[in-house]
C-alpha positions in Angstrom: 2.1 -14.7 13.9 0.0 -13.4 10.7 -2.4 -15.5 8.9 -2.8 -15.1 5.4 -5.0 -16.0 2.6 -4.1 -16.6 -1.1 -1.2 -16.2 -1.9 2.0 -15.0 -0.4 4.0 -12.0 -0.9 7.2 -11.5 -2.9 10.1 -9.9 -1.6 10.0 -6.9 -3.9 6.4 -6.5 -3.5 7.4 -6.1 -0.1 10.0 -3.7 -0.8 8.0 -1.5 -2.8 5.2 -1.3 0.0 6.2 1.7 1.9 7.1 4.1 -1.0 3.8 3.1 -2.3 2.0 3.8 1.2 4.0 7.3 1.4 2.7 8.2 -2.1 -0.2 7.3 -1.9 -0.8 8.9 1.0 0.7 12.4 0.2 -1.3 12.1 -3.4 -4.8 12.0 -1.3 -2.6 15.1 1.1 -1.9 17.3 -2.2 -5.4 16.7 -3.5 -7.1 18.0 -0.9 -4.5 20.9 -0.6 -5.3 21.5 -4.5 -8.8 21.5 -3.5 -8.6 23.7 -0.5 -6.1 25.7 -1.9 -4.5 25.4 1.4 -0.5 25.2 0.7 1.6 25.1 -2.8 3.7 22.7 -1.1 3.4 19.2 1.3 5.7 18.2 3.9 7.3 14.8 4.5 7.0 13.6 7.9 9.1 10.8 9.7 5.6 10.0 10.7 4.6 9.0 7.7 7.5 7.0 6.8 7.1 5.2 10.7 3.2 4.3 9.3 5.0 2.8 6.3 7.3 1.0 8.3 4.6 -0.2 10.5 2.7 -1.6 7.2 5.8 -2.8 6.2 6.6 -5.1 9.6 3.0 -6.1 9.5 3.5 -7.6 6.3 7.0 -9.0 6.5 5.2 -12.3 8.0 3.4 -13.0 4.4 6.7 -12.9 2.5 7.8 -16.2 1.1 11.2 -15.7 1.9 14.1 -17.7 -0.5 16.4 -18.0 2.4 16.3 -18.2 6.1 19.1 -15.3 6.0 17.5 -12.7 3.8 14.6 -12.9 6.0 16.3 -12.2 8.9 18.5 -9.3 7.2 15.9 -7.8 5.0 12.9 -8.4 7.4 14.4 -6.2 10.1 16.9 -4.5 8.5 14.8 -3.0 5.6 12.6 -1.4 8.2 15.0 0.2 9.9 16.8 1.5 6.6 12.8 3.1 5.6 12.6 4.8 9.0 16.1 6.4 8.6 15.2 8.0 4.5 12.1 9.1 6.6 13.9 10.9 9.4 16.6 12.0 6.8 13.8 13.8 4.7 11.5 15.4 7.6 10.2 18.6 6.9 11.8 18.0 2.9 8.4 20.6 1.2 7.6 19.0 -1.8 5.5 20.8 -4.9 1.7 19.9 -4.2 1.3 19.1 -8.2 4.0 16.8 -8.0 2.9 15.1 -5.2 -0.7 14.8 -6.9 1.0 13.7 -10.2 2.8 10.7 -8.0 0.0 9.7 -5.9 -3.0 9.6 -7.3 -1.7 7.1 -10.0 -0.2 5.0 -7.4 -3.7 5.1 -5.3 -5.1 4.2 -8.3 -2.9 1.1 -9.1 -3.4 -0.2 -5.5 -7.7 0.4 -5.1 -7.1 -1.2 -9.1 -4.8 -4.0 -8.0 -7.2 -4.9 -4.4 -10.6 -5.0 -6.8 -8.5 -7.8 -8.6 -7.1 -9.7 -6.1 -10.7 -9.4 -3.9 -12.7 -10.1 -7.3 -9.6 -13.6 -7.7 -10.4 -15.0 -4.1 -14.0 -14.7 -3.7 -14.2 -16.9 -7.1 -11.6 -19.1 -5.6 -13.6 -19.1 -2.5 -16.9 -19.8 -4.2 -15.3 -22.5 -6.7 -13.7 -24.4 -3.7 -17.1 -24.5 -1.8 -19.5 -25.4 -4.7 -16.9 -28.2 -5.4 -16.9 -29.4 -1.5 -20.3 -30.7 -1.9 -22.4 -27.5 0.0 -23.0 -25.3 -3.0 -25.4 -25.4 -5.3 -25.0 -28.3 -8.5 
């Protein structure tokens, strides 16, 4: 269904993906509510946490899965477990600061940890085709 590059995901990366997409996500929210000095306070949406889920099926085919059971269970079931903390916490306010003091790291970490991985497989890339016999000696 997906094809991937590199290398493939593990489950807990997995896991972790839509609690990082929801903070990240309400970090960039509360900073421009700090900025605008809009609201002291965000709101979580089960709209959010659906976008999370919808990054989190999207990726469930680059998992290397360690059984044929936990990929059924956890690739379909984990989802759905996501989507139901998100409709359980709609409309939850939380502190804007908070927020901001949660997110921005976690942005951070994943722009930090797609520079690495980008900067790993274009010298990958660039060692495999110098050594196929095109590039440059």
């Amino acid at each position: 269904m997906f094809c991937a590059t590199g290398r493939p995901l593990g489950v807990a990366t997995w896991m972790a993906m839509p609690f990082l997409f929801v903070s990240a996500v309400l970090g960039l929210t509360g900073v421009a509510g700090l900025v605008s000095g809009a609201t002291p306070d965000v709101g979580l949406s089960v709209a959010l946490f659906g976008a999370a889920v919808a990054v989190l099926v999207a990726g469930g085919g680059l998992v290397a899965w360690r059984s044929r059971r936990q990929r059924l269970v956890l690739r379909w079931g984990y989802p759905a477990a996501v989507l139901a903390v998100g409709i359980g916490v709609d409309g939850v306010r939380v502190p804007v600061v908070a927020v901001v003091a949660v997110g921005v790291p976690v942005l951070l970490l994943l722009v930090g940890r797609y520079v690495v991985e980008r900067r790993r497989t274009a010298a990958a890339a660039d060692e495999s085709f110098a050594s196929s016999g095109y590039g440059c000696r």
